[in-house]
C-alpha positions as MATLAB code, in Angstrom:
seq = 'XXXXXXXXXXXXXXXXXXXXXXXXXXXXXXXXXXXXXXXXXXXXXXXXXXXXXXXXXXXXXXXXXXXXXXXXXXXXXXXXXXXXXXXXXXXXXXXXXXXXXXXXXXXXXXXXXXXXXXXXXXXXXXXXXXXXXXXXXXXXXXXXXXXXXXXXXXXXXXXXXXXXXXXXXXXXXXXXXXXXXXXXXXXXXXXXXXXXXXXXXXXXXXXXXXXXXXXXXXXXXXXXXXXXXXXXXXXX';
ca = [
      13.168   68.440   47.168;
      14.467   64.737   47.869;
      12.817   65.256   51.273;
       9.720   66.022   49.715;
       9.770   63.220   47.353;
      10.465   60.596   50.513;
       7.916   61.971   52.495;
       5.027   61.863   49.975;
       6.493   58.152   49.159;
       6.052   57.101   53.342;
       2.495   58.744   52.771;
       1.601   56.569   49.900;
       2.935   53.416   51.522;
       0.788   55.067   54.632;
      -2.321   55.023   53.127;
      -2.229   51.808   50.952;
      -1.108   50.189   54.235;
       1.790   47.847   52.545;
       4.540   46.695   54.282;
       7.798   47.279   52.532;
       9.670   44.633   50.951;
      12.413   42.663   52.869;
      15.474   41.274   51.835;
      13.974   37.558   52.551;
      10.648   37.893   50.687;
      12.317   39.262   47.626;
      14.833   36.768   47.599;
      12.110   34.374   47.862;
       9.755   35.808   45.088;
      12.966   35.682   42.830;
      13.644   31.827   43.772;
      10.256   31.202   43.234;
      10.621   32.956   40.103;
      13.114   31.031   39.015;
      12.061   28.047   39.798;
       8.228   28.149   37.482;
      10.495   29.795   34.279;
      12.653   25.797   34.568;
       8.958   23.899   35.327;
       8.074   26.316   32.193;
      11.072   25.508   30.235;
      11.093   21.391   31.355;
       7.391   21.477   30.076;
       8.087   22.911   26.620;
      11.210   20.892   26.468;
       8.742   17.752   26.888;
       5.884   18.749   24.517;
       8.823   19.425   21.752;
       9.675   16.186   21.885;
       6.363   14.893   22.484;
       5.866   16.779   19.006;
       8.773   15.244   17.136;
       8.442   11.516   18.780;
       4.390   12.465   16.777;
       5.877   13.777   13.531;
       8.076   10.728   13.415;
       5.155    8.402   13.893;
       2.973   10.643   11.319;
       5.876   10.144    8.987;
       6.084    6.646    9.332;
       2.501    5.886    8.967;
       2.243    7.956    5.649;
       5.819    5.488    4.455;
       3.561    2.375    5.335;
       0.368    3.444    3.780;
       2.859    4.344    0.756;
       4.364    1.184    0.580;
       1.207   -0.394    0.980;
      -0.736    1.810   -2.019;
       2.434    0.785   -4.198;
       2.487   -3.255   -3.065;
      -1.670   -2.868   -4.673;
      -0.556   -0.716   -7.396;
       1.891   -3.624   -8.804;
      -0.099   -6.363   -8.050;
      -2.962   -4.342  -10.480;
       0.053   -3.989  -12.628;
       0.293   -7.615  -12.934;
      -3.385   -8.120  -13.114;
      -3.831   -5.988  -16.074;
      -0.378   -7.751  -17.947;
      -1.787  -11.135  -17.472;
      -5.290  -10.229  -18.541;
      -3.325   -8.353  -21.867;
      -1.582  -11.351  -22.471;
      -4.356  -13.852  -22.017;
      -6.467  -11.585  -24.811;
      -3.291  -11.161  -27.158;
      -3.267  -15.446  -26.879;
      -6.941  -15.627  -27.262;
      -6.600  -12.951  -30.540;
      -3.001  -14.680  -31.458;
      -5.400  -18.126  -31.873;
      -8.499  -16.411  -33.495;
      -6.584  -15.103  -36.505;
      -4.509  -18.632  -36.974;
      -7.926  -20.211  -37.089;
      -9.297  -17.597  -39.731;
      -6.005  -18.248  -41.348;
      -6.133  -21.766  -41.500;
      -9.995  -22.122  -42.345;
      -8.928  -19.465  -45.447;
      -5.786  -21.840  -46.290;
      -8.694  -24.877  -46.225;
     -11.364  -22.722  -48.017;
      -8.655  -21.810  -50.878;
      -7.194  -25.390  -51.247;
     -10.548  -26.819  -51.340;
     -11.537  -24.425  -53.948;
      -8.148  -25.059  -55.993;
      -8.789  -28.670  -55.791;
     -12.623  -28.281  -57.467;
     -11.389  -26.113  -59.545;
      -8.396  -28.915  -60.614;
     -11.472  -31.638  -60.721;
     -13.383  -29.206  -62.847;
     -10.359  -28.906  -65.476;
      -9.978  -32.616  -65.801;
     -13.491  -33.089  -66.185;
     -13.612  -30.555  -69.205;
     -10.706  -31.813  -70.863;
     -12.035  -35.434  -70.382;
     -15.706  -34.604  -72.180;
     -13.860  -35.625  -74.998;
     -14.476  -39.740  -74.973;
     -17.631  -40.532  -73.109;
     -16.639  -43.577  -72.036;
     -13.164  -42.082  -70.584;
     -15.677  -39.285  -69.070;
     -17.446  -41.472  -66.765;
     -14.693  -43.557  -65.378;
     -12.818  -40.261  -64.972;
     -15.994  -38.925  -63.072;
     -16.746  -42.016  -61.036;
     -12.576  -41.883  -60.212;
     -12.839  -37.735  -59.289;
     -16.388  -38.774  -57.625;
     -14.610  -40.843  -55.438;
     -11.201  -39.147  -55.086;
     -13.281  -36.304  -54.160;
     -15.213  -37.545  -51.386;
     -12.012  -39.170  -49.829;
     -10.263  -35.872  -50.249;
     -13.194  -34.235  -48.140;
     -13.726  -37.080  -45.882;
      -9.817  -36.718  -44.749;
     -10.087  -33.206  -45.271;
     -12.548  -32.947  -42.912;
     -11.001  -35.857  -40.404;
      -8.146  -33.780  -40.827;
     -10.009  -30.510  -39.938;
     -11.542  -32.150  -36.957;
      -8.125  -33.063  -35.774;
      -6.334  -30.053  -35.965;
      -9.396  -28.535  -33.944;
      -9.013  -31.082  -31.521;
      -5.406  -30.135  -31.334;
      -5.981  -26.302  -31.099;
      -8.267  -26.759  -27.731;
      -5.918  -29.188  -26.446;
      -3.360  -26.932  -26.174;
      -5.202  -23.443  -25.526;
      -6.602  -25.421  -22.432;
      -3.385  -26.248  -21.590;
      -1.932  -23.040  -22.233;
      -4.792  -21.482  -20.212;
      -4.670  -24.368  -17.373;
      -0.323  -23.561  -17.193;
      -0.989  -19.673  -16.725;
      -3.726  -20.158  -13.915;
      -1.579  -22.411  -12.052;
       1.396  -19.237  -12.433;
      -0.962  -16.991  -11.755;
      -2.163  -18.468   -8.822;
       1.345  -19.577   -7.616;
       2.495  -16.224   -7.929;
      -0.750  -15.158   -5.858;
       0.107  -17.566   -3.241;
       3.504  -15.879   -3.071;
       2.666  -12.173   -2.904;
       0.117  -12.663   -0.199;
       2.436  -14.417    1.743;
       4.595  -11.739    1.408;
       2.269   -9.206    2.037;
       1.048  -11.176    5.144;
       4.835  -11.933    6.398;
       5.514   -7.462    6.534;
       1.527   -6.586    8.424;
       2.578   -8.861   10.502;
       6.169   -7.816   11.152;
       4.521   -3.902   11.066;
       1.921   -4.748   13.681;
       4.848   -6.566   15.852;
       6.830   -2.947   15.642;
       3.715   -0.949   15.943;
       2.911   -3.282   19.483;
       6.143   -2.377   20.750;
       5.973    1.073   20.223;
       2.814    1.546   21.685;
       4.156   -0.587   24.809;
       6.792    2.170   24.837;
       4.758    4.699   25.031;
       2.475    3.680   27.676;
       5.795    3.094   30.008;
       7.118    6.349   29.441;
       3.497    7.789   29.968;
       3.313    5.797   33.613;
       6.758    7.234   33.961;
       6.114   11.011   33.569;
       2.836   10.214   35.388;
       4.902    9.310   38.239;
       6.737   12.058   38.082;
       4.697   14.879   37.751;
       3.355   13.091   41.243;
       7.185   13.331   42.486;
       6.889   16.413   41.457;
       3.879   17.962   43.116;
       5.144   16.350   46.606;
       8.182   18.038   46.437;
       6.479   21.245   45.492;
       4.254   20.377   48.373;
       7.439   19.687   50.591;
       8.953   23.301   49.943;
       5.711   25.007   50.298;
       5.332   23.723   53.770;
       9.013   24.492   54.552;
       8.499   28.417   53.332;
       5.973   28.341   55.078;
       7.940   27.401   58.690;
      10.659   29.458   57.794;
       8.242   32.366   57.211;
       6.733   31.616   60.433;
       9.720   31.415   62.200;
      10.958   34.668   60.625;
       7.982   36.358   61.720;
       8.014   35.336   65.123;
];
């Protein structure tokens, strides 16, 4: 039966006209073997950490654009607090002016009311009457002259100071302006600097594997050619 099973085996090889393996070739199919599964495994090696060197750069990209989004996000913060405080001062003013126009409407009213009391109780002696009026007459209109001279100054004083109140907070606004965009300014630049270097980093280590994947290919080259004399010389 085993003689059977050799002989139709020498027939196949026979007919299909293969020669059988040697000790050399299959020694040489296994080195070559060998040596594509470490140019397989040096490969993936590099494009996993071709990967991760990415996903680190992806990583710090999204950090900057998050520091970035937060720098804006204060400075809007700060926007929106001075413009809140600059309306509470402008509605903090508004109600002490209705406040002290109200105080001047009621003390101006309590003072013709007063004139208006003497008066009656001086209708009794004509003669007393009309000094008494010509006095309040003239009382009167000094009272409104310096209530009004008083009124202007007080207005006076009011602008004086909002404008200087106003003038103080645009020069702290703008200082602090100044400041944050220097800031700001002082880390793009110091980003930009890092970002150069890396990308200076990568181009080397690109010319590098460039170079040799070329090393690489010689050799390759190199051992083909020697196979290919040792085949020769095997054969002959």
């Amino acid at each position: 039966m085993a003689s059977e099973i050799l002989g139709q085996s020498s027939t196949q090889v026979t007919e299909l006209n293969l020669p059988p393996p040697t000790l050399l070739s299959t020694r040489h199919r296994k080195k070559q073997a060998d040596h594509d599964s470490q140019l397989l495994a040096n490969r993936i090696e590099l494009l996993k950490k071709e990967e991760m060197r990415a996903l680190k750069k992806i990583e710090k990209t999204k950090a900057r654009a998050h520091e970035i989004i937060s720098l804006r996000k204060e400075n809007d913060r700060k926007h929106q607090e001075r413009v809140l405080s600059s309306q509470k001062a402008a509605k903090a003013q508004k109600k002490a002016k209705e406040e002290h126009l109200a105080h001047e409407r009621l003390a101006q009213l309590n003072r013709q009311n007063r004139v208006e009391a003497d008066m009656k109780r001086k209708m009794e002696s004509v003669q007393k009457v009309r000094q008494e009026k010509q006095s309040l007459r003239a009382d009167l209109a000094e009272q409104r002259r310096a209530a009004v001279a008083n009124n202007r100054t007080k207005n006076r004083q009011i602008k004086a100071d909002a404008a200087l109140l106003k003038k103080r907070r645009e020069q702290e606004a703008k200082k602090k302006a100044i400041q944050t965009k220097r800031a700001y300014d002082q880390r793009v630049k110091a980003e930009e600097e890092a970002i150069a270097q890396r990308e200076a980093e990568v181009a080397r280590m690109e010319k590098e594997e460039l170079k040799l994947i070329h090393q690489l290919r010689e050799a390759q080259k190199m051992q083909k050619e020697a196979f290919g004399v040792l085949e020769g010389a095997l054969n002959n």
